[in-house]
C-alpha positions in Angstrom: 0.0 0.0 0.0 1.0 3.2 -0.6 1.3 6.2 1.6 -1.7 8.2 0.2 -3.5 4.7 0.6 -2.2 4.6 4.3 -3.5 8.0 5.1 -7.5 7.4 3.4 -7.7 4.0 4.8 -6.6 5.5 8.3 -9.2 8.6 7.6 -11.8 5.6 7.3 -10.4 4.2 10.1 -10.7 7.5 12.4 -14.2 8.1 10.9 -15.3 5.0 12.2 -14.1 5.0 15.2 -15.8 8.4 15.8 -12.7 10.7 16.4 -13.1 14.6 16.9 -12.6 16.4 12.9 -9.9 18.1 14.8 -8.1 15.1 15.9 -8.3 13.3 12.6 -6.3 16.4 11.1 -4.1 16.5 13.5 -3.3 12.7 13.2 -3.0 12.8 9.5 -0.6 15.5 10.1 1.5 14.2 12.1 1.3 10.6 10.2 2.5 12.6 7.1 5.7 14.1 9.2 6.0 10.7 10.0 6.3 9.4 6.5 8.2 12.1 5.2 11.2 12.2 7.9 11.6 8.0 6.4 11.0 9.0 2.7 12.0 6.2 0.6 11.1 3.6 2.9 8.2 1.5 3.1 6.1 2.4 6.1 4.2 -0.6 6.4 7.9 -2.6 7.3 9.2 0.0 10.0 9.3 -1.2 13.0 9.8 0.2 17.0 13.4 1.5 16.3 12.4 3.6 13.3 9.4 5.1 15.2 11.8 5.3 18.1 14.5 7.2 16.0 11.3 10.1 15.1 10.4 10.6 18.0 13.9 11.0 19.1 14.3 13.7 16.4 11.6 15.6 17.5 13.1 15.6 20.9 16.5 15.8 20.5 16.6 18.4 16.8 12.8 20.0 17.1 12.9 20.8 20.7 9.1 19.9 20.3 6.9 19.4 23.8 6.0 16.3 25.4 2.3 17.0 24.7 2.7 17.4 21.1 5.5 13.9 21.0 3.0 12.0 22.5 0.3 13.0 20.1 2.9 12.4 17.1 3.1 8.8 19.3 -0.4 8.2 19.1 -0.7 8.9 15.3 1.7 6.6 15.0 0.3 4.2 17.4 -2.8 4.2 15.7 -1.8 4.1 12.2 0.4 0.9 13.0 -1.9 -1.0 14.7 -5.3 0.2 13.5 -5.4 1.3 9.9 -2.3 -1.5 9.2 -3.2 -4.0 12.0 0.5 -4.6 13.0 1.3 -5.5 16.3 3.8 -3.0 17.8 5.8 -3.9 21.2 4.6 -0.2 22.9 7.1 -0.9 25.3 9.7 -0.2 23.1 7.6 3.5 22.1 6.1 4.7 25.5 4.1 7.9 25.8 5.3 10.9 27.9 4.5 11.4 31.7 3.1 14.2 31.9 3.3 16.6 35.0 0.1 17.9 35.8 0.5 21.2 37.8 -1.1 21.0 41.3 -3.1 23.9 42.7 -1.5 26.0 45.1 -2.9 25.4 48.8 -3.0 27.9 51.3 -1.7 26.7 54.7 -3.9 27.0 57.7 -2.4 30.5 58.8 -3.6 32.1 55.6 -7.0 30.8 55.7 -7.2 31.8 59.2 -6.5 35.9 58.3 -8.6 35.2 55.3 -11.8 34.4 57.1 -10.6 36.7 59.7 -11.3 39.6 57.4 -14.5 38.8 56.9 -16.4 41.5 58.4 -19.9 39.3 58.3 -20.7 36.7 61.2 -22.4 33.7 58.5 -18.9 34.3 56.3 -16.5 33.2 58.8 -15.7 29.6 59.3 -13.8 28.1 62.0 -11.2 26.5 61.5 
């Protein structure tokens, strides 16, 4: 198959699953980056080192964020094992943690003079 096949087999693919307009874009996208950084190659014999050695790129040369790797990941992810049914060792091509920023807390001082400075009786609280 070819890689224009790849992609409208994989927009099927995405259309049947039911996937946001937006995403499909975005994976089509990132599928054609994909494709394009291993031009010459046959995509449907890569395997976890060459999808490890993109994602490296965009790490290491394109300075890109973990949000947007681990959406290149998923494209990838999916075209591989959805659109081409080939069964990929995802141990080899883990996602990204994360960090999800915690809200800041106010210690128990701070909500005391907080409530403190309430100057009605039903708004104060104690603590």
């Amino acid at each position: 198959m070819c890689n224009e096949e790849i992609i409208k087999h994989m927009d099927e693919d995405m259309t049947f699953r039911g996937l946001a307009e937006r995403t499909k874009q975005s994976y089509i996208y990132r599928v054609r980056k994909y494709m394009d950084f291993h031009k010459g190659k046959n995509i449907e014999e890569l395997d976890e080192d060459d999808i490890r050695d993109f994602l490296k790129y965009l790490v290491e040369d394109c300075k890109n964020k973990r949000r947007d790797i681990n959406t290149y990941n998923s494209a990838i992810r999916f075209m591989y094992g959805t659109t081409l049914n080939k069964v990929l060792n995802l141990k080899r091509i883990p996602l990204f943690k994360i960090q999800k920023n915690k809200p800041e807390m106010f210690t128990k001082e701070e909500l005391k003079r907080f409530f403190e400075t309430c100057d009605k009786e039903r708004l104060r609280v104690k603590i």
